[in-house]
C-alpha positions as CSV (number, residue, x, y, z in Angstrom):
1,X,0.0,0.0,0.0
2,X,1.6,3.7,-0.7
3,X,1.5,6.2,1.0
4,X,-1.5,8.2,-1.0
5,X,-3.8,4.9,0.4
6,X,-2.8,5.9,3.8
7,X,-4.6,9.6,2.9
8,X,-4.0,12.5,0.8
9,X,-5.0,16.6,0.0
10,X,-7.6,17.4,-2.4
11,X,-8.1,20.5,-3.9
12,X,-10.3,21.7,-6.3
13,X,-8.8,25.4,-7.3
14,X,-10.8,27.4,-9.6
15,X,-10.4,31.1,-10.9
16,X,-12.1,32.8,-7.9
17,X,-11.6,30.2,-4.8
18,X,-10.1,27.2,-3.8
19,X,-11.2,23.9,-1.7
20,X,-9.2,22.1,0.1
21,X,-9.9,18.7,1.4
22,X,-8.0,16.1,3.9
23,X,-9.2,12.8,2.8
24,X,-8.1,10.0,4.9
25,X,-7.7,6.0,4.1
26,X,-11.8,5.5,4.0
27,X,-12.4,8.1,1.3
28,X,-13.9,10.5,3.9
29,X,-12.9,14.3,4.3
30,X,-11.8,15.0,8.4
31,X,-10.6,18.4,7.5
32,X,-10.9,21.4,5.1
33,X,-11.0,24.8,4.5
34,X,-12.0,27.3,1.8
35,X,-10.6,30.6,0.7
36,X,-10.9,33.0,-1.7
37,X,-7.5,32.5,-3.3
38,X,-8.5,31.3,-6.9
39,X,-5.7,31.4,-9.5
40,X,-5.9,34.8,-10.5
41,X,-5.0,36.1,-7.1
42,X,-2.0,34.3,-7.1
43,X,1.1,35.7,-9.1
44,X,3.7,33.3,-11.3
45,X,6.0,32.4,-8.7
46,X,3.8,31.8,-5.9
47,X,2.0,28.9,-6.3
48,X,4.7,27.6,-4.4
49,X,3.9,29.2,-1.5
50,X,0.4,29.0,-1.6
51,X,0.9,24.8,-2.0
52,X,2.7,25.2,1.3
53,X,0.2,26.8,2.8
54,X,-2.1,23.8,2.6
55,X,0.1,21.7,3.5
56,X,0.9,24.0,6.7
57,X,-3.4,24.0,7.6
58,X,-4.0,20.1,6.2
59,X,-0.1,18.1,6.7
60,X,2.7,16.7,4.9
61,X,0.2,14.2,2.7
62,X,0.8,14.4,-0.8
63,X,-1.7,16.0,-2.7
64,X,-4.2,15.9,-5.9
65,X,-5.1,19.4,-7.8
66,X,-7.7,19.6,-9.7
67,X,-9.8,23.0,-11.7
68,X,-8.2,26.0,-13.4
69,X,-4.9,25.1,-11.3
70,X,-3.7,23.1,-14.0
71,X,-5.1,25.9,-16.8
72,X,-2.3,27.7,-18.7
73,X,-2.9,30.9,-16.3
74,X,-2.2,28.2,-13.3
75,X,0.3,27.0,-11.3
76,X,2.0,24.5,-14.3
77,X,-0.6,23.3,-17.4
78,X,-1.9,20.2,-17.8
79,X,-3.4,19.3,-21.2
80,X,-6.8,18.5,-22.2
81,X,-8.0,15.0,-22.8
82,X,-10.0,14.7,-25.7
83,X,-13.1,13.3,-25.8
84,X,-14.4,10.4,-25.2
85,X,-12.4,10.8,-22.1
86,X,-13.2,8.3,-19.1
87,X,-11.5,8.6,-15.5
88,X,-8.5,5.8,-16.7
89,X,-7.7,9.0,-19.2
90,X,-7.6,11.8,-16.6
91,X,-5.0,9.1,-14.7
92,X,-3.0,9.1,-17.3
93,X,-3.1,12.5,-18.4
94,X,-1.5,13.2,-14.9
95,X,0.9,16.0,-14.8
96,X,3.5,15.1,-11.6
97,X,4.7,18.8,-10.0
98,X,6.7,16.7,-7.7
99,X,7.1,12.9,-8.8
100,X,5.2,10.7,-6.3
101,X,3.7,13.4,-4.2
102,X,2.3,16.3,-6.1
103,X,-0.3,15.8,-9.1
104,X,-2.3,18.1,-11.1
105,X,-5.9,16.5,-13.0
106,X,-6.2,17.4,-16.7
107,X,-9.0,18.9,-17.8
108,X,-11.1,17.7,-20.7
109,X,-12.1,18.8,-24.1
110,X,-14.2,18.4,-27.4
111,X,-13.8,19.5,-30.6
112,X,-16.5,18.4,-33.4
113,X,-19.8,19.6,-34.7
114,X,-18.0,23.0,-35.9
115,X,-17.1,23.6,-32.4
116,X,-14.2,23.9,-29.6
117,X,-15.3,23.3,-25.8
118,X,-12.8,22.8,-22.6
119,X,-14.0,22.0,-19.1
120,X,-11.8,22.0,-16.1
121,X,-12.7,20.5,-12.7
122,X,-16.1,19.1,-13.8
123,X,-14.9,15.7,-15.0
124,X,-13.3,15.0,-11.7
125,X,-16.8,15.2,-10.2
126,X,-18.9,13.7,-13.0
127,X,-16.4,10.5,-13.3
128,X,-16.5,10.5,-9.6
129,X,-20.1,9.9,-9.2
130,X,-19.9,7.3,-12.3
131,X,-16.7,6.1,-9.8
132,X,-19.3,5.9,-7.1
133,X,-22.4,4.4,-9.4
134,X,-24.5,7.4,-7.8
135,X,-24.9,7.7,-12.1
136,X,-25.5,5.6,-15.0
137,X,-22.8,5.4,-17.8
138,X,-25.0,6.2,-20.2
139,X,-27.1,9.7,-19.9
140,X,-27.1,13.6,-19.7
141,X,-25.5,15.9,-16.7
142,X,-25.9,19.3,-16.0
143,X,-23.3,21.0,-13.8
144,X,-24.4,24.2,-12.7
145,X,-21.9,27.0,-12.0
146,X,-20.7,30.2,-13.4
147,X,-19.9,28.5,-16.5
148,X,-22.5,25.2,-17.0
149,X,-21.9,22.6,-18.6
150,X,-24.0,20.0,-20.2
151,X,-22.5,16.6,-20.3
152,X,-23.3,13.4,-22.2
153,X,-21.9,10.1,-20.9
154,X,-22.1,7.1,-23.5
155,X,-20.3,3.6,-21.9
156,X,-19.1,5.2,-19.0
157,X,-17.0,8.4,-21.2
158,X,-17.7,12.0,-21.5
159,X,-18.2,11.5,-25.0
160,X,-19.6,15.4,-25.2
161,X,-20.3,18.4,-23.7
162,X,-21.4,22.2,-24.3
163,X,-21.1,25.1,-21.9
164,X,-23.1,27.8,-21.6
165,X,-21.8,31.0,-19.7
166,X,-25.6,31.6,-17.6
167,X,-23.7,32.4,-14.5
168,X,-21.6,34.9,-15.7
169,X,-24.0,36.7,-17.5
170,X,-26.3,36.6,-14.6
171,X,-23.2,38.4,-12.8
172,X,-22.6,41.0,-15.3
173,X,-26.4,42.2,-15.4
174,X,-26.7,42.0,-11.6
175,X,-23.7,44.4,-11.7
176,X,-23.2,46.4,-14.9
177,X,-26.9,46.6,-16.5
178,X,-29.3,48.4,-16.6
179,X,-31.3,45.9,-15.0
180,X,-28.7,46.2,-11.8
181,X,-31.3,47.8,-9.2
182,X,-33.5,45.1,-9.8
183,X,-31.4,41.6,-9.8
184,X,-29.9,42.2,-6.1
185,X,-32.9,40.3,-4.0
186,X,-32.1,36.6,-3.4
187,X,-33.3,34.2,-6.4
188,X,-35.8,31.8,-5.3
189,X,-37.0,28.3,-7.4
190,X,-40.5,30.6,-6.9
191,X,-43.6,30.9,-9.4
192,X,-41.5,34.1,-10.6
193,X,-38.8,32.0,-11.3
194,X,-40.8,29.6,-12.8
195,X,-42.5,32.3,-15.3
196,X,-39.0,32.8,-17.1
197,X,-37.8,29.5,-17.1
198,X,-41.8,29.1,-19.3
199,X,-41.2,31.8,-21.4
200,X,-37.4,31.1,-21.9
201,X,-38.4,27.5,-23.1
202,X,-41.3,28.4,-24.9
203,X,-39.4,31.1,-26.9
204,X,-35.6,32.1,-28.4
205,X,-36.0,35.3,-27.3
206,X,-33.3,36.2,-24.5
207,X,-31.9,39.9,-25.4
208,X,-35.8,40.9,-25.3
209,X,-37.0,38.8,-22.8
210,X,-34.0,40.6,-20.3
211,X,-35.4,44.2,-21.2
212,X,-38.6,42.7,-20.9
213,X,-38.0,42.3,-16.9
214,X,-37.4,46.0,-16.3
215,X,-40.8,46.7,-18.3
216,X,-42.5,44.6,-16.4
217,X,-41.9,45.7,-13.4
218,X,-42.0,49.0,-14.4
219,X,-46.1,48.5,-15.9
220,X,-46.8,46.6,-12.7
221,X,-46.7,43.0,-14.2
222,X,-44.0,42.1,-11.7
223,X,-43.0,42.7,-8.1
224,X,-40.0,44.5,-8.0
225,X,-39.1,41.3,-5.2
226,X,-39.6,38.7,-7.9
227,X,-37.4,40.5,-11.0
228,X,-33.8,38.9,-9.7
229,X,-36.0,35.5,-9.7
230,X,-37.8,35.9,-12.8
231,X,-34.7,37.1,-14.8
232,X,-32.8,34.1,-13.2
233,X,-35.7,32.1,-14.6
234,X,-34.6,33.3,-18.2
235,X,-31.2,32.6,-18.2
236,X,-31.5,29.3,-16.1
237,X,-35.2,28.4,-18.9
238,X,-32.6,29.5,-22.0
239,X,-29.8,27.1,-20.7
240,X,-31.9,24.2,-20.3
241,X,-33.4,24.7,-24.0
242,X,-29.6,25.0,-25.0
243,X,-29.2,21.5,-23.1
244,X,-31.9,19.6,-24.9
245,X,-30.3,20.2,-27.9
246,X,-28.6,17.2,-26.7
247,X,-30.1,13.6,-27.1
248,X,-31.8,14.0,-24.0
249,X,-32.5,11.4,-21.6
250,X,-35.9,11.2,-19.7
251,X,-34.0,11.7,-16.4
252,X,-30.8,14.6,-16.0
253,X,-28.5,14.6,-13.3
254,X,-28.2,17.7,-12.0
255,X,-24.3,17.8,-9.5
256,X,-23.5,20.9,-8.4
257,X,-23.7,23.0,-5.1
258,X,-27.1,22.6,-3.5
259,X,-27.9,26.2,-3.6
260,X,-27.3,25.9,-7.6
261,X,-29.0,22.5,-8.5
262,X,-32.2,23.2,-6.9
263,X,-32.5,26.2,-9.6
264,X,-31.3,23.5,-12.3
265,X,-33.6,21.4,-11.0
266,X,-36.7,22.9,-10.8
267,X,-36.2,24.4,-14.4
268,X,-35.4,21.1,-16.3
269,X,-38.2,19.7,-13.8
270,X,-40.9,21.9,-15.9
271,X,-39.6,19.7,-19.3
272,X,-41.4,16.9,-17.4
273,X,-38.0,15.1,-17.2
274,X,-37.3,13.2,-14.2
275,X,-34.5,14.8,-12.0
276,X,-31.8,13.9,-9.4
277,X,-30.1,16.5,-7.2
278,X,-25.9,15.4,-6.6
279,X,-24.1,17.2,-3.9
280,X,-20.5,18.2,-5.7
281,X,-18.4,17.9,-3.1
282,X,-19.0,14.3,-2.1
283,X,-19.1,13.7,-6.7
284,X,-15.3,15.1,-5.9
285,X,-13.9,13.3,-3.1
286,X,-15.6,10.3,-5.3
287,X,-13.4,11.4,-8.4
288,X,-10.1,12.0,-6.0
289,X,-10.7,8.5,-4.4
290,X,-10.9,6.9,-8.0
291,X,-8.2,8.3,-9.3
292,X,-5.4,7.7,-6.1
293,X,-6.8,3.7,-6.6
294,X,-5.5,3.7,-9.9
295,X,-2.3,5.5,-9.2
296,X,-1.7,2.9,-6.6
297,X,-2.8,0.1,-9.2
298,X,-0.3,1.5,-11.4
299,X,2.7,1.6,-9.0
C-alpha cells in the first residue's frame, strides 16, 4: 500500500476560490478549508507558496489538484483530454509537480460539430459519481456554476459536452446593467422564477426577454421582489433549452452545489423530465478517491 492509500490533500482550485480537502484512508474528508485565493489572485512564482500553505493547515500528505490550477494561467498546465475521455484517461493525463507526491488532474475537451469546448474540474466530479455508481454510464448531466456545462456520458465516457456561460451573464447584469437595481434580492426556485424559465423554453428570445423584466416591473406585471428571480428564470429556462439540444435522456442529473442545483432542478423539472439532485463535493472526493486507486494500481 503507498503512501496516497494511507490519505491524501484534495483540492479543487478554480479562478475565484479554492477547496481544500484532507481525505483519509476510507475516502472520507476529516478536515478542510476554503478561501478565496483562486488562480488569479495568485502571481507566477507563488503557487509555491500558496501549495505550502495547505500543507501548513492540512499536513505533509501528498496532494491531488484539480480546476483552473492546472489551466495555462495556473500553477503548471496540464493538457486536455479529448473526448471520449473516461476517469482511466484523466489518470494518465497526470501531470507530476513533484514525482510521487504532487499531481495536477487534466481537464477535458471536445472538438466536433463545428465547435471547440474545454472543461476543467467538472470531469473529476462527474467521473467520480460514475466512480461511485451514484450515475449511469450512459445519460445527460448538468453541472451548474458560473460556466455550465451540459455533459453526455455514453459507456461510461464524456463522450460530449457544451457550456453555456448563464452564471456569468447573470453576474454582469446583476452588476453592470441596466437591470442592476432590480437583480440584487435573493433568487428563489418561486412561481416568478418559474415564469421565465416558461417563457425562456417556450421562446428564443433572450436579449428581449431581459429588457422585458425592467418593463414589467416598471407597468406593474412584476414585483420588484420577484425580478432577480424571474430574470434568473430566463437565463436558467434558456440554458436548459440550449441542453436539450442534446439527445436527452428522460431523467438529468443535475451535480453541483445545492444552492445551484435546486434552480437546475426545478427548471429542467418543468420539461417533465425526471431529476436527481448530486451534492459536488461528495461527486469530488468520489473522483479523487478513484483516481489515487489507480495510481496505486499503477505503481
Amino acid at each position: 500500500m503507498t503512501r496516497w492509500a494511507e490519505g491524501f490533500i484534495a483540492v479543487d482550485w478554480g479562478t475565484t476560490n479554492r477547496r481544500a480537502y484532507l481525505i483519509e484512508k476510507g475516502g472520507q474528508s476529516s478536515d478542510e478549508f476554503e478561501d478565496g485565493k483562486g488562480i488569479l489572485s495568485v502571481r507566477p512564482g507563488e503557487f509555491e507558496g500558496a501549495i505550502a500553505e495547505i500543507r501548513e493547515k492540512l499536513g505533509e500528505r501528498p496532494m491531488l489538484l484539480a480546476g483552473m490550477v492546472g489551466s495555462n494561467r495556473g500553477w503548471v498546465e496540464a493538457p486536455y483530454v479529448p473526448c471520449p475521455a473516461a476517469i482511466e484517461d484523466l489518470v494518465s493525463g497526470l501531470v507530476w509537480v513533484e514525482p510521487d507526491r504532487t499531481a495536477i488532474v487534466p481537464g477535458v475537451s471536445y472538438v466536433g460539430d463545428g465547435r471547440a469546448d474545454v472543461m476543467r474540474g467538472e470531469e473529476l466530479q462527474v467521473l467520480g459519481a460514475l466512480a461511485a455508481d451514484l450515475i449511469s454510464p450512459n445519460g445527460v448531466i448538468c453541472h451548474p456554476g458560473t460556466h455550465n456545462k451540459w455533459i453526455q456520458l455514453f459507456a461510461g465516457k464524456i463522450h460530449n459536452f457544451v457550456t453555456v456561460m448563464t452564471g456569468e451573464l447573470f453576474s454582469l447584469l446583476k452588476g453592470h446593467s441596466i437591470l442592476a437595481d432590480l437583480l440584487q434580492a435573493p433568487v428563489e426556485p418561486n412561481e416568478a422564477f418559474e415564469k421565465g424559465v416558461r417563457q425562456a423554453l417556450e421562446r428564443a428570445m433572450l436579449p428581449a426577454q431581459l429588457f422585458g423584466v425592467r418593463a414589467s416591473v416598471l407597468l406593474g406585471q412584476t414585483e420588484e421582489r420577484d425580478a432577480a428571480s424571474f430574470a434568473s428564470g430566463l437565463l436558467i429556462g434558456t440554458d436548459v433549452r440550449i441542453g436539450m439540444s442534446f439527445p436527452f435522456a428522460a431523467r438529468v442529473v443535475v451535480i453541483g452545489r445545492p444552492e445551484l442545483t435546486r434552480l437546475y432542478a426545478a427548471a429542467v423539472g418543468l420539461t417533465g423530465r425526471e431529476v436527481i439532485e448530486l451534492d459536488g463535493e461528495q461527486c469530488f472526493f468520489a473522483g479523487a478517491k478513484r483516481i489515487v486507486e489507480l495510481i496505486d494500481e499503477r505503481n
